[in-house]
Biopython code that builds the backbone (N, CA, C, O; Angstrom):
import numpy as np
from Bio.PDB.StructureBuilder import StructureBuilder

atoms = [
    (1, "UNK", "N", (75.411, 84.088, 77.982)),
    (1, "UNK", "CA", (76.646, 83.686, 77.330)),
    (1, "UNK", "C", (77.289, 84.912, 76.689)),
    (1, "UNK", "O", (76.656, 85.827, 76.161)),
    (2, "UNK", "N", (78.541, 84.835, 76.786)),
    (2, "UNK", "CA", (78.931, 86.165, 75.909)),
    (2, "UNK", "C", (79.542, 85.661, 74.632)),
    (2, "UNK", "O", (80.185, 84.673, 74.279)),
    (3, "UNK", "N", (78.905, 87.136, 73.903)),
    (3, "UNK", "CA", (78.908, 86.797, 72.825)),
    (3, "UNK", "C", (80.300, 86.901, 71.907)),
    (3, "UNK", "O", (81.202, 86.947, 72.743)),
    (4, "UNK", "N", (80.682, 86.939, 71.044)),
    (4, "UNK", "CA", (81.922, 87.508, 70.319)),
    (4, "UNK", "C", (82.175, 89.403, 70.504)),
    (4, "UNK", "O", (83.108, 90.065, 70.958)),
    (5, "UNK", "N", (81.279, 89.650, 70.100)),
    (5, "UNK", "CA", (81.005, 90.800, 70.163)),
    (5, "UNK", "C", (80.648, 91.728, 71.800)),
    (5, "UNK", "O", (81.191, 92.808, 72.030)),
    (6, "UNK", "N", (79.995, 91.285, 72.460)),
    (6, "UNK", "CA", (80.217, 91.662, 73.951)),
    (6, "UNK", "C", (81.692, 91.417, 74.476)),
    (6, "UNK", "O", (82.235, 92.181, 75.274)),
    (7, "UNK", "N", (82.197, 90.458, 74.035)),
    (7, "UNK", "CA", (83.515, 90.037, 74.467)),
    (7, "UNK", "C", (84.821, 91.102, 73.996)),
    (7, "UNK", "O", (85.557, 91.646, 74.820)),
    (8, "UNK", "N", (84.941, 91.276, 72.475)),
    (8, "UNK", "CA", (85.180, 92.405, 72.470)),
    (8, "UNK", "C", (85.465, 93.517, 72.897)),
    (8, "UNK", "O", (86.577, 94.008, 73.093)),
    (9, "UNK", "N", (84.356, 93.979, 73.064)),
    (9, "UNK", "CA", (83.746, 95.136, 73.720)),
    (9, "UNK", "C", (84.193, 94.843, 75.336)),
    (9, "UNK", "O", (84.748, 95.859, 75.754)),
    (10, "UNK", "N", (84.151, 94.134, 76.036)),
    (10, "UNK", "CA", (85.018, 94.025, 77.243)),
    (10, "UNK", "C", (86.515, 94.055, 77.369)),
    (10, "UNK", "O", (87.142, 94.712, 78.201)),
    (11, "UNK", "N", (86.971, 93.335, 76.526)),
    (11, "UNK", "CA", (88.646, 93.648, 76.151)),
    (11, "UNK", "C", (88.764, 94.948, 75.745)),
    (11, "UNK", "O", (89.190, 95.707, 76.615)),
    (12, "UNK", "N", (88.489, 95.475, 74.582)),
    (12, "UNK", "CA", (89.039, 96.755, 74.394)),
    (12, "UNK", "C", (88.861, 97.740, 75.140)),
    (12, "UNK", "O", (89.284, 98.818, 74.722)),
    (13, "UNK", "N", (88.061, 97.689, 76.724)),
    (13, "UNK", "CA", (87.905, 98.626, 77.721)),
    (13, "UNK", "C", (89.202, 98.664, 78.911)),
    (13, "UNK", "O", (89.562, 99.444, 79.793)),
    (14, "UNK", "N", (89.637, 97.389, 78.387)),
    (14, "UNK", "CA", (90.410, 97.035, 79.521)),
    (14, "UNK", "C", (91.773, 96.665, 79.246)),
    (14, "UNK", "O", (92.546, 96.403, 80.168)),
    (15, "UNK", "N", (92.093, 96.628, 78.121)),
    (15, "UNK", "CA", (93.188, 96.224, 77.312)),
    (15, "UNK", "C", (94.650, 97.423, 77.336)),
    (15, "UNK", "O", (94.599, 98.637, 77.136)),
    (16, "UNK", "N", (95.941, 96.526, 77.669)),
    (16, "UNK", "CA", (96.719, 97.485, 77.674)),
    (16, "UNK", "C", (97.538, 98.001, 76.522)),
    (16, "UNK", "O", (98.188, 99.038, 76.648)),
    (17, "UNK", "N", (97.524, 97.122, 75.100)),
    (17, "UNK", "CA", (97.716, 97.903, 74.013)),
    (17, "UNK", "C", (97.170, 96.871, 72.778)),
    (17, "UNK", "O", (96.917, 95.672, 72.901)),
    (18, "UNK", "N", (97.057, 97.782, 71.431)),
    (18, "UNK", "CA", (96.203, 97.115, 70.572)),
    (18, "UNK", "C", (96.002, 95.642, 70.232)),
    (18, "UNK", "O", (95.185, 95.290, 69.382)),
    (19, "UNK", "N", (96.701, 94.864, 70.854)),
    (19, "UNK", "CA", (96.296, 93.091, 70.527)),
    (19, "UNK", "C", (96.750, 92.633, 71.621)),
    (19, "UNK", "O", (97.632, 91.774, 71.612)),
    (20, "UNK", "N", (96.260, 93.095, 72.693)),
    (20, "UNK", "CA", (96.146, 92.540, 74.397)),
    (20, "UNK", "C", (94.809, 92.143, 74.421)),
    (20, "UNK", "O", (93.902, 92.953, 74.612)),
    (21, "UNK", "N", (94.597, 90.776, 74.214)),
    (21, "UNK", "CA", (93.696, 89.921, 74.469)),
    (21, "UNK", "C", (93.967, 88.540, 76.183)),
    (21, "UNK", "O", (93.246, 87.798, 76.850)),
    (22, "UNK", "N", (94.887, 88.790, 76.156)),
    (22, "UNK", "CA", (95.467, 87.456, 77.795)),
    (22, "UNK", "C", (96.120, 88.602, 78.769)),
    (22, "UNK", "O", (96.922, 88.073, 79.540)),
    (23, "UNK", "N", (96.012, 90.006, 78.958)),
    (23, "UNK", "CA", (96.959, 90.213, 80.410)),
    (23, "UNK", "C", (96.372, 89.876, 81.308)),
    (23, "UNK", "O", (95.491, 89.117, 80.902)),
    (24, "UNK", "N", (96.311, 90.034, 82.736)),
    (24, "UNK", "CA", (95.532, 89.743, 83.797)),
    (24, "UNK", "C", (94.478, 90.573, 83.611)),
    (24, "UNK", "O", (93.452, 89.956, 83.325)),
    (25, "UNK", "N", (94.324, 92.117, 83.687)),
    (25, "UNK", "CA", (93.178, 93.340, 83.631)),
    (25, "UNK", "C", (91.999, 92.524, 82.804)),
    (25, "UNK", "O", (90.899, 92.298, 83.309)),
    (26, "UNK", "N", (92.316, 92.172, 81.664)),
    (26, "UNK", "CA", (91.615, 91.319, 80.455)),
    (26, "UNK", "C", (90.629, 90.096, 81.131)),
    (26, "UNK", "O", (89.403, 90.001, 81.191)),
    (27, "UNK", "N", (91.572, 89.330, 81.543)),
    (27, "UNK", "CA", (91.190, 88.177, 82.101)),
    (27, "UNK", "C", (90.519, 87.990, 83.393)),
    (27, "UNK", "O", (90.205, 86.900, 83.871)),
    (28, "UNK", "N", (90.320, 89.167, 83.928)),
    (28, "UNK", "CA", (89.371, 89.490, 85.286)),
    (28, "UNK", "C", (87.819, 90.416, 84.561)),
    (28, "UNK", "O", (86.625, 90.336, 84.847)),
    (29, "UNK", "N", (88.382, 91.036, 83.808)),
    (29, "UNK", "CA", (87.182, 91.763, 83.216)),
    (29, "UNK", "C", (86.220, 90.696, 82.939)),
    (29, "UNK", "O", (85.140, 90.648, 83.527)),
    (30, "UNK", "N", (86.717, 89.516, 81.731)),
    (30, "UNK", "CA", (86.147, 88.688, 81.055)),
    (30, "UNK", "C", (85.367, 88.031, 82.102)),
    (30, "UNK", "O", (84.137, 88.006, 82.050)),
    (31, "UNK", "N", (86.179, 87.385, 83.254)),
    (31, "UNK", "CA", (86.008, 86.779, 84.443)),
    (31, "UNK", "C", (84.604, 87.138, 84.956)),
    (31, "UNK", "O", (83.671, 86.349, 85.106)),
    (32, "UNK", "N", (84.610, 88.879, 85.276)),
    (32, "UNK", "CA", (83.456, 89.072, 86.176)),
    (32, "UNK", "C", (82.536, 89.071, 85.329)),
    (32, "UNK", "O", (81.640, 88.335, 85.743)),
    (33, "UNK", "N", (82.220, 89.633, 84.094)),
    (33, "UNK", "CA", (81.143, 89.465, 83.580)),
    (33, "UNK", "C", (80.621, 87.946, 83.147)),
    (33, "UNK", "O", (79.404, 87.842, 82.988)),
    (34, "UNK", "N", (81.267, 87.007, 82.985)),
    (34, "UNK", "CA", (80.644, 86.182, 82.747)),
    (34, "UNK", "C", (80.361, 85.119, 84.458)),
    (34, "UNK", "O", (79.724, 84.067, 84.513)),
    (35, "UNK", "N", (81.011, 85.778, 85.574)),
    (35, "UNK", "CA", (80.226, 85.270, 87.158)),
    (35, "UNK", "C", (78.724, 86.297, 87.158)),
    (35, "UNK", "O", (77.613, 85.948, 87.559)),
    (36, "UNK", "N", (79.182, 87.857, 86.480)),
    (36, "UNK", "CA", (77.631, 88.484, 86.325)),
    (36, "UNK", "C", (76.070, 87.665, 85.453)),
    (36, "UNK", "O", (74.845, 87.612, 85.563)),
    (37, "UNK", "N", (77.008, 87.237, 84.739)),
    (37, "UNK", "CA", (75.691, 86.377, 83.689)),
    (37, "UNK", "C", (75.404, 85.160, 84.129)),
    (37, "UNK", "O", (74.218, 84.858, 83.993)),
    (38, "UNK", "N", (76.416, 83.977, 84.843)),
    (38, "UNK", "CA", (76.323, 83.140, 85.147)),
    (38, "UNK", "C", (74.787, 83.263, 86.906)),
    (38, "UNK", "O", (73.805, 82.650, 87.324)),
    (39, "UNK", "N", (75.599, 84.428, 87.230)),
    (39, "UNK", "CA", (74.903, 84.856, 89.140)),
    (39, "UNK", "C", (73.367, 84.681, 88.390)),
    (39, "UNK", "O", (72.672, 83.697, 88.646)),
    (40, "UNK", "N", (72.892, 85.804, 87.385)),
    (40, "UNK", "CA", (71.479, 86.141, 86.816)),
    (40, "UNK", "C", (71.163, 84.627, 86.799)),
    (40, "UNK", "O", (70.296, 84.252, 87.587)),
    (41, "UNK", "N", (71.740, 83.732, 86.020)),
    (41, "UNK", "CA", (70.967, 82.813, 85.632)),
    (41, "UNK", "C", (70.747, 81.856, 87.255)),
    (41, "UNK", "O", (69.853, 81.067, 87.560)),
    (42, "UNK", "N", (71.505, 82.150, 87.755)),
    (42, "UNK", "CA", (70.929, 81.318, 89.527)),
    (42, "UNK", "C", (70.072, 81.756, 90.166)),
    (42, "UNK", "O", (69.385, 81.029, 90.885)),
    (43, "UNK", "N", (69.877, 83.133, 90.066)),
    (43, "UNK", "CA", (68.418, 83.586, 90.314)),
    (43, "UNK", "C", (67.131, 83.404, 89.727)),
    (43, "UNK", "O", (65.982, 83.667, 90.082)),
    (44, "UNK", "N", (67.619, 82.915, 88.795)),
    (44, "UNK", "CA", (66.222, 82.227, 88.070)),
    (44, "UNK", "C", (66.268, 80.843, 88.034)),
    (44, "UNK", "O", (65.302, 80.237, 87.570)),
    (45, "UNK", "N", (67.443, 80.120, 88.537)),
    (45, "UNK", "CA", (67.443, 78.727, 88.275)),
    (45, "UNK", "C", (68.159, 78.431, 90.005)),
    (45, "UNK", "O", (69.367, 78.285, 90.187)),
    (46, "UNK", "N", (67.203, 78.396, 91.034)),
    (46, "UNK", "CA", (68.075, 77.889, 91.887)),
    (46, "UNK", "C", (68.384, 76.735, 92.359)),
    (46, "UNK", "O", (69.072, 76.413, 93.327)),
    (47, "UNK", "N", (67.755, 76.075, 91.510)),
    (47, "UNK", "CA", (68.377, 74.118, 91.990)),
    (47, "UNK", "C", (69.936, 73.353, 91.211)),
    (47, "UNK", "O", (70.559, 72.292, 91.251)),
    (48, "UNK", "N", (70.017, 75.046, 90.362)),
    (48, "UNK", "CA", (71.074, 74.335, 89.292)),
    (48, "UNK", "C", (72.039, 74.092, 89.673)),
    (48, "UNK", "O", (72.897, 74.890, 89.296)),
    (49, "UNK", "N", (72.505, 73.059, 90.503)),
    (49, "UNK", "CA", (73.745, 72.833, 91.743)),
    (49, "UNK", "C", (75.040, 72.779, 90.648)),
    (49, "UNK", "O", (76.110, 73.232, 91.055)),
    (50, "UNK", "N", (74.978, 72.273, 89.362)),
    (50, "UNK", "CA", (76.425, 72.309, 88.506)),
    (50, "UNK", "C", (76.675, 73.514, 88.270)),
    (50, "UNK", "O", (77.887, 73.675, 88.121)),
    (51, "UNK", "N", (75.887, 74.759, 88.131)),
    (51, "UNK", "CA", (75.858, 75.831, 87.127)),
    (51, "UNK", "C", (76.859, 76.376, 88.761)),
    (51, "UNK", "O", (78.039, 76.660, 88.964)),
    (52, "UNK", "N", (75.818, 76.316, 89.492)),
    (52, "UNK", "CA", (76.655, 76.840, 91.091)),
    (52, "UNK", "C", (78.321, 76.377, 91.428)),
    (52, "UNK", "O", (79.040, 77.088, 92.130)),
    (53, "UNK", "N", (78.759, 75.179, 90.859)),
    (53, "UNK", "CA", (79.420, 75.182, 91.515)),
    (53, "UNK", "C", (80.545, 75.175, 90.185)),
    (53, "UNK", "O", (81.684, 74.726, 90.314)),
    (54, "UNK", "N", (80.004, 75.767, 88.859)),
    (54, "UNK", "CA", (80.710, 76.492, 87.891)),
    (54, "UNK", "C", (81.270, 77.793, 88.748)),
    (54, "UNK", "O", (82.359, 78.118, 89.220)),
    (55, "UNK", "N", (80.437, 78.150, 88.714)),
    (55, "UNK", "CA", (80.316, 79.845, 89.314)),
    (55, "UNK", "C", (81.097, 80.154, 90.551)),
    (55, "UNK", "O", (81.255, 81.343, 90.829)),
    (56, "UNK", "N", (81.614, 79.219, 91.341)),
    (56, "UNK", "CA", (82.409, 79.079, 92.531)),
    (56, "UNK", "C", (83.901, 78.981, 91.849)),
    (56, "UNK", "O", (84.741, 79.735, 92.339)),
    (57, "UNK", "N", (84.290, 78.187, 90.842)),
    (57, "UNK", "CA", (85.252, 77.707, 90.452)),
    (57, "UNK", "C", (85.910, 79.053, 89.610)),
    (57, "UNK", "O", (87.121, 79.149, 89.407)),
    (58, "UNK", "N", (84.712, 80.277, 89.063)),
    (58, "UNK", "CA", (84.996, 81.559, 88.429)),
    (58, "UNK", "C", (85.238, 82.129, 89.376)),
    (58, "UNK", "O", (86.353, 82.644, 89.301)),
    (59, "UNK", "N", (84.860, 82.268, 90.062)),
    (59, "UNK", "CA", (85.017, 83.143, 91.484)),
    (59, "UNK", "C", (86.159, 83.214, 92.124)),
    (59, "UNK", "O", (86.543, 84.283, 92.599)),
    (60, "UNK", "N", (87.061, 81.762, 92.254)),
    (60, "UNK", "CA", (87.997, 81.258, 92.606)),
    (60, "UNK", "C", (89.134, 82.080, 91.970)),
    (60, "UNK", "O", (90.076, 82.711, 92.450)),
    (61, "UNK", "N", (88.748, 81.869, 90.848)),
    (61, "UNK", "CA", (90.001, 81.819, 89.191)),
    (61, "UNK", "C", (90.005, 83.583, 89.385)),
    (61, "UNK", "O", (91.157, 83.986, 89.230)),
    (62, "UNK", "N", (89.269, 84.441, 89.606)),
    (62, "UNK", "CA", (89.289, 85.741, 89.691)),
    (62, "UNK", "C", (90.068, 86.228, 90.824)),
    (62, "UNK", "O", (90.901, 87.133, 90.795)),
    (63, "UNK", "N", (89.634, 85.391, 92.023)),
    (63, "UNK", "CA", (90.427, 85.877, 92.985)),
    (63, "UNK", "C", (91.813, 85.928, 93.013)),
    (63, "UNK", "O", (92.489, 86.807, 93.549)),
    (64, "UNK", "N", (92.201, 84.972, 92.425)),
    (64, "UNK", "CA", (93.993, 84.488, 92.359)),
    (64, "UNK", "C", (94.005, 85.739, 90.809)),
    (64, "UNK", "O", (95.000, 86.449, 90.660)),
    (65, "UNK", "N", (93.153, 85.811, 90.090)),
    (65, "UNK", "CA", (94.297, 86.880, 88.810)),
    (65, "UNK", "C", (94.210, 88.405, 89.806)),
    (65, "UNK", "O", (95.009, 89.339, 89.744)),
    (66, "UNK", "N", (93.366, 88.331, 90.426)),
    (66, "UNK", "CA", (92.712, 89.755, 91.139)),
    (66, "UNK", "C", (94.367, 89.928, 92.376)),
    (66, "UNK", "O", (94.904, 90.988, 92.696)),
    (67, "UNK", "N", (94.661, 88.927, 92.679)),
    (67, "UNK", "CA", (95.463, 88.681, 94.384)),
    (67, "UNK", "C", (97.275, 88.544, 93.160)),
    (67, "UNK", "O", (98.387, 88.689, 93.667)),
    (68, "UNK", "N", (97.107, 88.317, 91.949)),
    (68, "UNK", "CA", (98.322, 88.480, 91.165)),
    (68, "UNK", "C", (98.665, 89.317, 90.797)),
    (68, "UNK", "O", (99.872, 89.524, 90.678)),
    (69, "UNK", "N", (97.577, 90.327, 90.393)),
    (69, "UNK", "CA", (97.485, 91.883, 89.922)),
    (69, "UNK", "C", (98.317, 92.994, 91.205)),
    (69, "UNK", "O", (99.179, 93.873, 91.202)),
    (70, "UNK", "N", (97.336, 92.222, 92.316)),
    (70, "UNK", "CA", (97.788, 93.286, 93.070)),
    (70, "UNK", "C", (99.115, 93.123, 93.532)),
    (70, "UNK", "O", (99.785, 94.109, 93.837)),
    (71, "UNK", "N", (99.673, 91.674, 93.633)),
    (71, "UNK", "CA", (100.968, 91.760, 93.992)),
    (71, "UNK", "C", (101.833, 92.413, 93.066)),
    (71, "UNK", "O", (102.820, 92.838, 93.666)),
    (72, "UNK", "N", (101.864, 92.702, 91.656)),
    (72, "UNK", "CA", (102.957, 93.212, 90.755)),
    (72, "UNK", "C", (102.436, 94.345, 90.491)),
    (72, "UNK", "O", (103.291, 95.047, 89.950)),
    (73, "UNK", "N", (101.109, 95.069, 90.642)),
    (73, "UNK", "CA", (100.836, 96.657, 90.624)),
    (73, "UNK", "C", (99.444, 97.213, 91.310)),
    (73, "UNK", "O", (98.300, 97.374, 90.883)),
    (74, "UNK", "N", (99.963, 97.387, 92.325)),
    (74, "UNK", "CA", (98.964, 98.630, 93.216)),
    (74, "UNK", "C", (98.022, 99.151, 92.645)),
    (74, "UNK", "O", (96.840, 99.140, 92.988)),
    (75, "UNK", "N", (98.685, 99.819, 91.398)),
    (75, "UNK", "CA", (97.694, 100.861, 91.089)),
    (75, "UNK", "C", (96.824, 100.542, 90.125)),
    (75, "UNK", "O", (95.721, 101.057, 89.943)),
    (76, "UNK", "N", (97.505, 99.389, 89.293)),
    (76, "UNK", "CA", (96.273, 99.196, 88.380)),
    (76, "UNK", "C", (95.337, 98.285, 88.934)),
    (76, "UNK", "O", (94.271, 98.289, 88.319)),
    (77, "UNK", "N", (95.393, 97.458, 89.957)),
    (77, "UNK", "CA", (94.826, 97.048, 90.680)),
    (77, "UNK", "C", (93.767, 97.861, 91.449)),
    (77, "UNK", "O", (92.611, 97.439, 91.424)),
    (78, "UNK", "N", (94.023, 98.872, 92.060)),
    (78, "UNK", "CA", (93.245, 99.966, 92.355)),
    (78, "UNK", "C", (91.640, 100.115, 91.029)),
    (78, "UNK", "O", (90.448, 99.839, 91.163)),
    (79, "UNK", "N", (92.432, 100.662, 89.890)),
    (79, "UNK", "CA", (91.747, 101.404, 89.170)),
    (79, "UNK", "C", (91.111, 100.141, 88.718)),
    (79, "UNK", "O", (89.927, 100.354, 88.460)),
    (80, "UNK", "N", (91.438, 98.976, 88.538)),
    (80, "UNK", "CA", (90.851, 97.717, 87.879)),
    (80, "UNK", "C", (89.620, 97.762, 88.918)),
    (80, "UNK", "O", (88.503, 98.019, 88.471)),
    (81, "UNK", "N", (89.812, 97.499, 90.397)),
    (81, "UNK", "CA", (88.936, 97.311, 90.774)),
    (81, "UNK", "C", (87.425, 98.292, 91.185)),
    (81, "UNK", "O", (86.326, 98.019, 91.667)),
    (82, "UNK", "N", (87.945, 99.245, 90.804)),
    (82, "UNK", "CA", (87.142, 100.750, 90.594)),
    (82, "UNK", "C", (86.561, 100.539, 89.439)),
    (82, "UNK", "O", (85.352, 100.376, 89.607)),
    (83, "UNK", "N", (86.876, 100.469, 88.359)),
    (83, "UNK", "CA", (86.494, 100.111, 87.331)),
    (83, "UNK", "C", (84.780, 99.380, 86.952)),
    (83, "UNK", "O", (83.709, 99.730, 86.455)),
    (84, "UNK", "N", (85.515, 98.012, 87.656)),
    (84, "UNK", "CA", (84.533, 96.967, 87.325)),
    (84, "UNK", "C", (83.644, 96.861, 88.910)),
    (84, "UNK", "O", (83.099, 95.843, 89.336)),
    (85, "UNK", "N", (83.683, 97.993, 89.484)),
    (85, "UNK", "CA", (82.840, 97.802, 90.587)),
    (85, "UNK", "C", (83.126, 96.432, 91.900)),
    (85, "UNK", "O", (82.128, 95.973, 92.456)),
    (86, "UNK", "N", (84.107, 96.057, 92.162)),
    (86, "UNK", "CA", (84.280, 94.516, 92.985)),
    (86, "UNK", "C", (84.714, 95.252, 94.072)),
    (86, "UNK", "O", (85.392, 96.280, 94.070)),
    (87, "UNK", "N", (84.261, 94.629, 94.998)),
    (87, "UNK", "CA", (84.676, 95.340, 96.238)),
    (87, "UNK", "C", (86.228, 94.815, 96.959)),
    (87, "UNK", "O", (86.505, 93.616, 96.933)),
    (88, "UNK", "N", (86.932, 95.557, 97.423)),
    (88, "UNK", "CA", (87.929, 95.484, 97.610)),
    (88, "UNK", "C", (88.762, 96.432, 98.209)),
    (88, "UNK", "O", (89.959, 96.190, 98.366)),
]
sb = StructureBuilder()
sb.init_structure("model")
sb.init_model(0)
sb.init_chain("A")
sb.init_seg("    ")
for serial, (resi, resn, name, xyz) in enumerate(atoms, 1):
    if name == "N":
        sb.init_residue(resn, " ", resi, " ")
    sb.init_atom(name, np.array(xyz, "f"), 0.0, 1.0, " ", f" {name:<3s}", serial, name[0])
structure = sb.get_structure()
């Protein structure tokens, strides 16, 4: 789960000025790390068919801010996805 404080700490890496908490960059960051924490826990829990098909529905929600990003900027799209490691 993330915490207040991990959360944080993910926004202000990704944030485009001091009280940017909702742009898209934000909201994909937040996104992957919590499909990263959610993925861990399916590897240790693989019958958990709700948690799975949480984790599909994040996956989803990333793709469309990820496929919005790139339509209104190339480049931060680029570096976003460099960034946070997603292949693309």
């Amino acid at each position: 789960m993330l915490t207040k404080r991990k959360k944080q700490n993910e926004i202000s890496k990704t944030r485009r000025h001091d009280t940017d908490t909702g742009s898209p960059e934000v909201q994909v960051t937040l996104l992957t790390r919590r499909i990263e924490e959610l993925s861990a826990h399916l590897d240790k829990n693989r019958k958990d068919k709700h948690s799975r098909r949480g984790l599909l529905g994040l996956v989803a929600d990333r793709r469309r801010h990820l496929k919005f990003i790139e339509g209104t900027n190339k480049r931060a799209y680029g570096i976003l996805v460099r960034k946070l490691g997603l292949k693309k």
